[in-house]
Every structure is written in C-alpha cells, then in structure tokens.
N, C-alpha and C positions, 0 to 999 in steps of 0.2 A: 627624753623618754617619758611617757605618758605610765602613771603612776596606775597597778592594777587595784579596782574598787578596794578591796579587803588588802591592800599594801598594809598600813597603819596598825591593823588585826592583827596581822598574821606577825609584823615585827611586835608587837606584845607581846602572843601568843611565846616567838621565840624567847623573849625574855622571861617571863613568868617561869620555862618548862627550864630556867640557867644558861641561856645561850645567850655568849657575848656577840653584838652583831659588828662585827667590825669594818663591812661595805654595804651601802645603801645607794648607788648600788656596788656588785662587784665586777670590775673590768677584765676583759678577757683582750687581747691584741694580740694577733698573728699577722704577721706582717703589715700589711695594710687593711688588713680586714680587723675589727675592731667588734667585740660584744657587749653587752650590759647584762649580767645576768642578777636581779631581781636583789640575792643577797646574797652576803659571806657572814658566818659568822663561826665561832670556836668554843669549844667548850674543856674544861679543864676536867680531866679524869681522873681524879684524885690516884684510885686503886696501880695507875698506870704510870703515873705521873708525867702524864703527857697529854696534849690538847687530841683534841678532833675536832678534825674542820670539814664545814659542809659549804656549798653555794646552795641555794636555794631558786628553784623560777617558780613563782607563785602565778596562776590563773585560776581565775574566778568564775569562767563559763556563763558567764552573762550576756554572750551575745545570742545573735538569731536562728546560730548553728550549732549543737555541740559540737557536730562530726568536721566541721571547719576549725572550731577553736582544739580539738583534741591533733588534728593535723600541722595546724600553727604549734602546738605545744612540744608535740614528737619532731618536728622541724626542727624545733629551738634546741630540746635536750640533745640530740645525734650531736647538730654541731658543735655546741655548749661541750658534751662530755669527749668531744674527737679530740680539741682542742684544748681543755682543763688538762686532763693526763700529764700531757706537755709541758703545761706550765705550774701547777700547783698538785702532784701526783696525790700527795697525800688526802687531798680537799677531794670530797664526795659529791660528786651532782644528785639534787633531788628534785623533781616537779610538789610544786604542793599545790595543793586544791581544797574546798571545801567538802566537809563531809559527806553530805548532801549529793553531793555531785557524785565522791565513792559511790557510795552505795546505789545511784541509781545507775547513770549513764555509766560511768567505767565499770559496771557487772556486766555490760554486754561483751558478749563471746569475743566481739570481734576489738574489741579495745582493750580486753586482757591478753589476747594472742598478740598486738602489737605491746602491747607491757612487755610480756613475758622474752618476743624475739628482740626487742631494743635493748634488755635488760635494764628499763627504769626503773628508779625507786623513786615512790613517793611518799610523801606525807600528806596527813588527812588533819584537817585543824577545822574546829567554832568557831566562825569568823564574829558571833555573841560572842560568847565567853571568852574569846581569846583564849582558846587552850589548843593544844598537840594533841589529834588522839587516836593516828598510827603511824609507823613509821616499817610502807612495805618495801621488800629488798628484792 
C-alpha cells in the first residue's frame, strides 16, 4: 500500500493531539476480502476510564481531480465503516484531509449532502504544523 503524501504529518499531528497509533496501517479482513485502512489509534479518557478508538483514512487530494479522489474516499469510508461495525464496534471510522481541502472543495453543496447522507466524520489537520483542527461528526 502506497503511503498518502501527508501520511507522516498527519501520524504526528495524531500524536502531539495524545493519540496512541497502534496500526499503521490498520487491517480490516472479511472473509476474503481484505482492507488497509490508513490508521488505528486509542486514546485514554481519563474522566471515563476507558480508551476511544478511531481508524483513520487519511487523503490528501493532490491529484488531478477532486471530484474523483472525494469518490475514491466515500468508496473507501462506506466499505471501511460496513465492515469495522463488525469487527471492532467500538473503533470509529474517520476520513481526514487537509484543512485546506475543508474549507474549499468539501464546502460545496454537493460534497456536504454526500457527508451528511453517508454519515462520515472527518477530521481536518496542518499537514505544516502537524496539528488536529476539527473533528466533524
């Protein structure tokens, strides 16, 4: 599996914001069909005294299409989160992306009506700074 540009970044970013990354990537297997999804990582909730776990698919939209790589990405998350349920209930599917990308392409109408009917969450991260800097649900 071909590492996405801001892989490196964005497993920073998780760490700096207290997230243990515990798959790089994390495997998904249903019978013969077999995933990779980008990450796994856990975080310890003191207040609760119990982890929360996320998978992450990180894309960078750096190719020659958004509207092909936002297609590839909702492809991935459907399958990804049909299939997590299943095997790790508690672990949350998130797409992350650069901020950048939020704010521009994902504000059009028609990439938030497919947010909103898939029910994806994503995260928004500095692929500079290496930070986290939304986590929408």
């Amino acid at each position: 599996m071909a590492k996405d540009l801001y892989h490196d970044n964005f497993k920073r970013a998780l760490e700096k914001d207290g997230w243990h990354v515990t798959h790089d990537p994390f495997p998904i297997r249903v019978g013969r069909i077999g995933y990779e999804v980008d990450f796994g990582a856990e975080k310890l909730i003191a207040a609760e005294k119990g982890n929360e776990k996320i998978a992450v698919e990180l894309k960078n939209f750096e190719g020659p299409s958004d509207t092909n790589e936002f297609h590839r990405a909702m492809g991935q998350f459907n399958d990804y989160d049909a299939n997590l349920v299943f095997i790790e209930p508690e672990r949350t599917l998130y797409i992350a992306v650069p901020k950048e990308t939020w704010e521009g392409f994902f504000q059009e109408v028609a990439v938030q009506r497919a947010l909103k009917r898939n029910r994806a969450r994503v995260i928004t991260f500095d692929p500079v700074l290496e930070t986290l800097n939304q986590w929408i649900k």
